[in-house]
N, CA, C and O of each residue as an XYZ file, in Angstrom:
512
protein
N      -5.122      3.860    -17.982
C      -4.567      2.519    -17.963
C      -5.641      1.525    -18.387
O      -6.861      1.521    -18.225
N      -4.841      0.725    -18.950
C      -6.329     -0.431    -19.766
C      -6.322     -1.622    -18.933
O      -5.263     -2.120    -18.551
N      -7.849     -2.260    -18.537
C      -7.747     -2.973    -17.537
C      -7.545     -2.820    -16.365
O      -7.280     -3.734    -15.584
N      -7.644     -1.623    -16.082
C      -7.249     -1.524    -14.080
C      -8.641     -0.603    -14.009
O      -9.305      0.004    -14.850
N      -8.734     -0.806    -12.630
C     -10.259     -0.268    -11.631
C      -9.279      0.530    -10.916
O      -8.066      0.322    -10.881
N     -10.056      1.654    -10.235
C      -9.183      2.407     -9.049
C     -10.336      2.147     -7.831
O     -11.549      2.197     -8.033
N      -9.672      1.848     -6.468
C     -10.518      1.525     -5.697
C     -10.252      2.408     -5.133
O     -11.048      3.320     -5.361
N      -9.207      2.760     -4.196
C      -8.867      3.951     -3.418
C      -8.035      5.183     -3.637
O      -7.705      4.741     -4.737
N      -7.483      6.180     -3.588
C      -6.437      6.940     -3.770
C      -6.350      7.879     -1.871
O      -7.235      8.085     -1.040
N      -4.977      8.181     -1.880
C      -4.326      8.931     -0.360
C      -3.913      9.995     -0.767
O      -2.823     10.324     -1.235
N      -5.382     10.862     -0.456
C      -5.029     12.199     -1.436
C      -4.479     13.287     -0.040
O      -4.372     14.513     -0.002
N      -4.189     12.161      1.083
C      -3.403     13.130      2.032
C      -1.714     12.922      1.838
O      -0.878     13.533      2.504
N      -1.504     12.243      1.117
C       0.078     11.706      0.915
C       0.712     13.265      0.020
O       1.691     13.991      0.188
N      -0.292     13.251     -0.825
C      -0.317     14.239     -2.417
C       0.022     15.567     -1.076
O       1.069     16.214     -1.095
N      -0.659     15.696     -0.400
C      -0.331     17.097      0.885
C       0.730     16.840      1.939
O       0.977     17.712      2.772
N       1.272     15.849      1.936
C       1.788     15.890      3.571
C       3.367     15.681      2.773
O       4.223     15.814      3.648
N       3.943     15.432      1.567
C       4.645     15.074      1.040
C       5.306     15.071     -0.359
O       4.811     14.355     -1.230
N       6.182     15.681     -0.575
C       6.715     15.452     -2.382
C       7.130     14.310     -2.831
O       8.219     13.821     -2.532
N       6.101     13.677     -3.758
C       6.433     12.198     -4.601
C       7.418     12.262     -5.241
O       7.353     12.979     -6.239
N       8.612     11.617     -4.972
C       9.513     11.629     -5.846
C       9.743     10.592     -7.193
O      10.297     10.828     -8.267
N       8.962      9.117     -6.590
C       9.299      8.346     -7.552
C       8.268      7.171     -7.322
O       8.295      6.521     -6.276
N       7.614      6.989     -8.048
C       6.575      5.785     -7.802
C       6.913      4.401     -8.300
O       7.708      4.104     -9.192
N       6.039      3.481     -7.434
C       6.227      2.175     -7.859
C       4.775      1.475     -7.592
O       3.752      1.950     -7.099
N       5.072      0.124     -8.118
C       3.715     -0.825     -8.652
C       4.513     -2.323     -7.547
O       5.582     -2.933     -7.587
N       3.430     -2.372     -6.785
C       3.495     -3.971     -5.851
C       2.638     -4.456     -5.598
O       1.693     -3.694     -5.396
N       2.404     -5.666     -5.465
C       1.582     -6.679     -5.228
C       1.061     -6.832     -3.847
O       1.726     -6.246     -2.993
N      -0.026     -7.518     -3.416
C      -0.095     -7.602     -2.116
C      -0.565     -9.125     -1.779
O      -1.245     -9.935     -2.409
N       0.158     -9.170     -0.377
C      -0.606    -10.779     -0.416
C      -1.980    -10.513      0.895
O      -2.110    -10.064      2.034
N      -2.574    -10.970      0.090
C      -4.119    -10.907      0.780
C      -4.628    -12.318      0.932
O      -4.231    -13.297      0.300
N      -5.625    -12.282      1.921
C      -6.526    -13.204      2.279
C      -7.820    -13.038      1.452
O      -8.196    -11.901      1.166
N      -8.440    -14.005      1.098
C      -9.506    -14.218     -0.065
C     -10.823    -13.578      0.615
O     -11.757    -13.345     -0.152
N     -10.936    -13.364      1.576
C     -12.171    -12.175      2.270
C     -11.754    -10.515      2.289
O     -12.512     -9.568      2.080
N     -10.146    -10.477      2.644
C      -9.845     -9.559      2.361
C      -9.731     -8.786      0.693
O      -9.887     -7.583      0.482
N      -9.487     -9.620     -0.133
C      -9.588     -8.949     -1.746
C     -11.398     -8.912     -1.896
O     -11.902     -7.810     -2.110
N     -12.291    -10.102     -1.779
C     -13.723     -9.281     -1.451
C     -13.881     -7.858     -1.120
O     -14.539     -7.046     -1.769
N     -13.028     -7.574      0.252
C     -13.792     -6.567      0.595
C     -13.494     -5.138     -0.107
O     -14.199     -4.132     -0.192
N     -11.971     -5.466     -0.657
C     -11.063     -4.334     -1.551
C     -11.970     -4.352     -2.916
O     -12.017     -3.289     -3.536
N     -12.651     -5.406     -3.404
C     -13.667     -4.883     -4.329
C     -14.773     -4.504     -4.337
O     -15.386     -4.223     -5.367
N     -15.331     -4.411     -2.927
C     -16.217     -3.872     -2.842
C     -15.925     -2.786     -1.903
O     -16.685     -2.539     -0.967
N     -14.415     -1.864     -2.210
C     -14.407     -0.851     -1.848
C     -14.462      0.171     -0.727
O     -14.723      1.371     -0.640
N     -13.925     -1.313      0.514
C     -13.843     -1.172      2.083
C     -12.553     -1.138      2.222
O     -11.964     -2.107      2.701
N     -11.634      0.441      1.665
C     -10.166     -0.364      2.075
C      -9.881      1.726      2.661
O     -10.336      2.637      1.970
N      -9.345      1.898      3.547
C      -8.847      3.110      2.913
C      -7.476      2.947      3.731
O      -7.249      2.010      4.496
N      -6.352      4.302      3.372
C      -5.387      4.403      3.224
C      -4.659      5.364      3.725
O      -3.449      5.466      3.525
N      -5.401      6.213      4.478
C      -4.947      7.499      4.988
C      -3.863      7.311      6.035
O      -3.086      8.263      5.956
N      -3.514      6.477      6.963
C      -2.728      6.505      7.901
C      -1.584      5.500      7.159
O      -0.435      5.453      7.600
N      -1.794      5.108      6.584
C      -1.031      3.641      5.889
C       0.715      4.151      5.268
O       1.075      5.137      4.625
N       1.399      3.092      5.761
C       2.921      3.538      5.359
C       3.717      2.282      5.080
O       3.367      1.225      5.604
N       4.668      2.337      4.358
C       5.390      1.113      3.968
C       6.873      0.966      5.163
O       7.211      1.952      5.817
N       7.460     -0.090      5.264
C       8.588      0.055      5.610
C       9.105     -1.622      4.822
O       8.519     -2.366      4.035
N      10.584     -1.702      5.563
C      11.393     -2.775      4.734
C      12.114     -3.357      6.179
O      12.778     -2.729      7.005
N      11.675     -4.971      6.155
C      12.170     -5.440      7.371
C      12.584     -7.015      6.454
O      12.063     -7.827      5.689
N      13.642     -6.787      7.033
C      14.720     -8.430      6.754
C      14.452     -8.745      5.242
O      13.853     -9.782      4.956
N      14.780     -8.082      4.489
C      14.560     -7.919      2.495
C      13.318     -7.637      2.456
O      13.357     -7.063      1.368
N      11.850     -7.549      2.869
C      10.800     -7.819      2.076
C      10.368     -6.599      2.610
O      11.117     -6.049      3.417
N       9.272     -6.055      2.308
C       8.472     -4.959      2.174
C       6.502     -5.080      2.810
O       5.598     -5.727      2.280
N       6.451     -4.398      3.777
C       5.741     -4.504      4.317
C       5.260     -3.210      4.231
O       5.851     -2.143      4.067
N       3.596     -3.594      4.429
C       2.590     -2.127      5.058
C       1.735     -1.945      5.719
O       0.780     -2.716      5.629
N       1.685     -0.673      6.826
C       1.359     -0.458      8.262
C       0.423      0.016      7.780
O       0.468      0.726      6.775
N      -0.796     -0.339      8.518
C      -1.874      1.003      8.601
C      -3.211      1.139      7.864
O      -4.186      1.876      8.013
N      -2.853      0.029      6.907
C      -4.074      0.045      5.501
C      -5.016     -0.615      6.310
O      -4.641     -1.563      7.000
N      -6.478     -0.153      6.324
C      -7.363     -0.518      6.815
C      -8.370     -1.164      5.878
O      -9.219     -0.641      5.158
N      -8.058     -2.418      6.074
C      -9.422     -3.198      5.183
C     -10.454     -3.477      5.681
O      -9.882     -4.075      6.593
N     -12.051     -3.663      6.064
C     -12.586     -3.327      6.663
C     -13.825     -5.361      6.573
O     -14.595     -5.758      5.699
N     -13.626     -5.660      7.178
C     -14.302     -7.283      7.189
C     -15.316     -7.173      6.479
O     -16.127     -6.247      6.439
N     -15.263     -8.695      5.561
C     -16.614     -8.802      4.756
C     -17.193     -9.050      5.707
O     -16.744     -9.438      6.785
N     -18.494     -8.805      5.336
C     -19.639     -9.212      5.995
C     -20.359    -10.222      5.778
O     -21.377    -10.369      6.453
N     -20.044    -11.058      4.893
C     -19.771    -12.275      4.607
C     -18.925    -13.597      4.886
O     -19.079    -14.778      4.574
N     -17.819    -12.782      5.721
C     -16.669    -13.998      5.599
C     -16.514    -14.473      7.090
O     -15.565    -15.195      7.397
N     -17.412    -14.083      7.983
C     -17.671    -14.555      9.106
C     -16.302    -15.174     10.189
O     -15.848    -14.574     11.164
N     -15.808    -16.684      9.598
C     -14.532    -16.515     11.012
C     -13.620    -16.730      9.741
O     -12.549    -17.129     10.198
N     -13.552    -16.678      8.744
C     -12.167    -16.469      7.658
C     -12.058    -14.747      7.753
O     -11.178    -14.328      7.001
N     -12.630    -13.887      8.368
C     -12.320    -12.323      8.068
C     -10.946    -12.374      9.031
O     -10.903    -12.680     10.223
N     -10.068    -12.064      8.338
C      -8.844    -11.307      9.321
C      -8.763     -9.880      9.822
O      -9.448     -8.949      9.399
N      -7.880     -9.819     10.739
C      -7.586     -8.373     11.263
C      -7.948     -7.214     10.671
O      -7.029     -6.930      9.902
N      -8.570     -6.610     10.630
C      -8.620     -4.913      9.549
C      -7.105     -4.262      9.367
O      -6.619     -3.665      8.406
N      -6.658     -4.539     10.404
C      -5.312     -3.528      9.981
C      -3.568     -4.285     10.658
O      -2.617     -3.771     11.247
N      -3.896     -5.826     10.132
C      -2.907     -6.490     10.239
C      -1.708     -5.887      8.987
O      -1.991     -5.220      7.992
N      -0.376     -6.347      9.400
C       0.454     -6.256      8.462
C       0.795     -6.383      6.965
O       1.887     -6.945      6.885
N       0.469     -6.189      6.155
C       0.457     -6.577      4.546
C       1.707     -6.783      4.335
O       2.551     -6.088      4.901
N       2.133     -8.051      3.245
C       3.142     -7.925      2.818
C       2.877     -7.946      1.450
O       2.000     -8.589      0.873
N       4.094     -6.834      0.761
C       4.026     -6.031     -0.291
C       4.989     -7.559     -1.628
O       5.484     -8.562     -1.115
N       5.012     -7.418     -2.639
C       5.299     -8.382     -3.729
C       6.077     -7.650     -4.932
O       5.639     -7.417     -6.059
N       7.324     -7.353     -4.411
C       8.213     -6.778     -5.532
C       9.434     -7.369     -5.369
O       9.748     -7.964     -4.338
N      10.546     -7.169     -6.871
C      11.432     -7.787     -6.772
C      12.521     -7.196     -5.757
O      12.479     -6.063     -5.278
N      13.406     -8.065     -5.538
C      14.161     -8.379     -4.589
C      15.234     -6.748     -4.404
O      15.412     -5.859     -3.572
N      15.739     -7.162     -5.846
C      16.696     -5.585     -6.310
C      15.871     -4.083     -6.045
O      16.507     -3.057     -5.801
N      14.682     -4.104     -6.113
C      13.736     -2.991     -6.092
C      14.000     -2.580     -4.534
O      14.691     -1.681     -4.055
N      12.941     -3.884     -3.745
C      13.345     -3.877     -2.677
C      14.544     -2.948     -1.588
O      14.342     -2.200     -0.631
N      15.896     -3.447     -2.308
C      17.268     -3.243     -1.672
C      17.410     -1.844     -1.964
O      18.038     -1.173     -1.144
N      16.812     -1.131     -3.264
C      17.414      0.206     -3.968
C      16.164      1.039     -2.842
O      16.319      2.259     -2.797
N      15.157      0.556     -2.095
C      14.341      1.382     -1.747
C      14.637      1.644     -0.416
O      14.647      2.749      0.126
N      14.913      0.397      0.154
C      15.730      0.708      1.737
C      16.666      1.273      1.782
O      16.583      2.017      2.760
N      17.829      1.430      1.164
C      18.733      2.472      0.853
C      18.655      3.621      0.709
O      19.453      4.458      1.133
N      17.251      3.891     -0.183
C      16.783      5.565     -0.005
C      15.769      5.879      1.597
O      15.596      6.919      2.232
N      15.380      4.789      1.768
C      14.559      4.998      2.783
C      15.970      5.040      3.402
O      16.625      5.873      2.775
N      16.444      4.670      4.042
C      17.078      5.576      5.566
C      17.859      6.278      5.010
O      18.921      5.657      5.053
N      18.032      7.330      4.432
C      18.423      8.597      4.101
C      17.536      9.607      4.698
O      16.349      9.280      4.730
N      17.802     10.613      5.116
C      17.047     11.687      5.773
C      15.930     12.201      5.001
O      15.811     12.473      3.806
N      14.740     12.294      6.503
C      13.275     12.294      5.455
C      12.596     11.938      4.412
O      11.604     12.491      3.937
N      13.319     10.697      3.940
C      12.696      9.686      3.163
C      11.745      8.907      3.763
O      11.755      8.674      4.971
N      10.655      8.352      2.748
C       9.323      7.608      3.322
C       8.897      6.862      2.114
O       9.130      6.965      0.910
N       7.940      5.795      3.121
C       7.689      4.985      1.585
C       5.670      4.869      2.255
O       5.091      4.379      3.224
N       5.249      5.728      0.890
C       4.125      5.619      1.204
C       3.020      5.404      0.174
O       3.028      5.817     -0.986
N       1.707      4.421      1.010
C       0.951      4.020     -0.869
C       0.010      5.317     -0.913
O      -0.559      6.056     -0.108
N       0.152      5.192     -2.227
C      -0.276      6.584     -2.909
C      -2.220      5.842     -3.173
O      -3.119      6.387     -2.532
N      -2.478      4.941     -3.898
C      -3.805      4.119     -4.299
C      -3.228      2.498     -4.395
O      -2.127      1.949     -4.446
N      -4.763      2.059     -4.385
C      -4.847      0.696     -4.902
C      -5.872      0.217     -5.646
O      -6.881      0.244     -4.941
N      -6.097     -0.185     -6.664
C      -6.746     -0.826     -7.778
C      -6.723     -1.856     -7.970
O      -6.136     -2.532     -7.125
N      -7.322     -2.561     -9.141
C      -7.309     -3.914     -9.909
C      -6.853     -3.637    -11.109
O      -7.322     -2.753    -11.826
N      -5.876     -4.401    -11.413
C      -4.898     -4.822    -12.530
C      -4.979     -5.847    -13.154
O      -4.035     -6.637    -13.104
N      -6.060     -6.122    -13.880
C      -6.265     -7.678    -14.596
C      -6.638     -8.135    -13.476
O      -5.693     -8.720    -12.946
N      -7.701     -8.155    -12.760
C      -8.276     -8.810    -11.469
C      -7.322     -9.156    -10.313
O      -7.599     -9.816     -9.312
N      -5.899     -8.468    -10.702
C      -5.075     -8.557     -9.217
C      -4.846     -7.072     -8.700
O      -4.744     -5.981     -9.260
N      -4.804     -7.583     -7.173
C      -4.883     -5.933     -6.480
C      -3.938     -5.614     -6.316
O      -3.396     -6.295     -5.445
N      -3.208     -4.704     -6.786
C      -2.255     -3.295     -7.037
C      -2.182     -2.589     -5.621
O      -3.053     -2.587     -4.752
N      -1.090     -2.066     -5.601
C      -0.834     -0.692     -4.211
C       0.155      0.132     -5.161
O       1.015     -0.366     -5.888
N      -0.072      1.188     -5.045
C       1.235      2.137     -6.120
C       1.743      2.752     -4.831
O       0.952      3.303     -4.066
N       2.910      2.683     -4.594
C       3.418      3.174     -3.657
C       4.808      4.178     -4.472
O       5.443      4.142     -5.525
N       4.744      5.107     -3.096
C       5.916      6.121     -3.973
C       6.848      6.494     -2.481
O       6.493      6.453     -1.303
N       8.463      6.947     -3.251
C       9.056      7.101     -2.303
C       8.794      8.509     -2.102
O       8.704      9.169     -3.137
N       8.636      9.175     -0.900
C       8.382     10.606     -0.891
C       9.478     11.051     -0.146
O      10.533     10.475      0.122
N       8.973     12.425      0.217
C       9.969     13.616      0.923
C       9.041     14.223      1.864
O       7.871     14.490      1.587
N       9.566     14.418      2.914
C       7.990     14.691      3.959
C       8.359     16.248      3.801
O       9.509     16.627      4.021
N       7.252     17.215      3.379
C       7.193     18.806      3.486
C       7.483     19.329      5.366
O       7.423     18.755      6.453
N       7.689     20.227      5.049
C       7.845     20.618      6.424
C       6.610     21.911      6.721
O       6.707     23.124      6.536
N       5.444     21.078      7.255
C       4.211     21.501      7.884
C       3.982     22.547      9.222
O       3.302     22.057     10.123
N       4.370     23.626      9.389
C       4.188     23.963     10.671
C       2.636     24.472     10.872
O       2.244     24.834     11.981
């Protein structure tokens, strides 16, 4: 891809789950928090999407405080809200509550200096 950085990838998603269909969203961040995603304090391993009252949210992503941003640093693992269209949105909650459907971010990068989450709808394997 031309113009994008990869900062993180959830190379436990790739194991715990079959990707069925990926997608590209936006995130709204706090200006200490995209600092720290470029300098590569973010990871993703527990992190999961869900869909509450139309919009799209994600649990779990751990961004980790600049060390710089003193009392502007927010929460490490407050709520994100995700930046896709509306119709996307509606077609994904629909598959999400269907049986063993999940919505989980796969990586996140820079896209023309904005930060990316690729999230995909999966199928959870059955692990014993």
């Amino acid at each position: 891809m031309a113009g994008t950085k990869l900062i993180a990838t959830n190379r436990k998603a790739y194991h715990d789950y079959h990707i069925i269909e990926k997608f590209e969203a936006g995130i709204s961040l706090a200006g200490t928090e995209v600092k720290s995603i470029r300098a590569g304090s973010v990871n993703l391993k527990e992190a999961f999407c869900t869909v509450k009252n139309g919009e799209l949210f994600v649990h779990g992503m751990h961004i980790s405080p600049y060390e710089k941003g003193n009392i502007f640093n927010r929460d490490p693992l407050r709520d994100k809200k995700l930046l896709m269209h509306k119709r996307e949105i509606m077609r994904l909650a629909g598959q999400v509550n269907r049986d063993g459907f999940a919505l989980i971010p796969l990586s996140i990068y820079l896209k023309d200096s904005k930060v990316k989450l690729e999230i995909a709808l999966a199928k959870g394997k059955k692990l014993y």
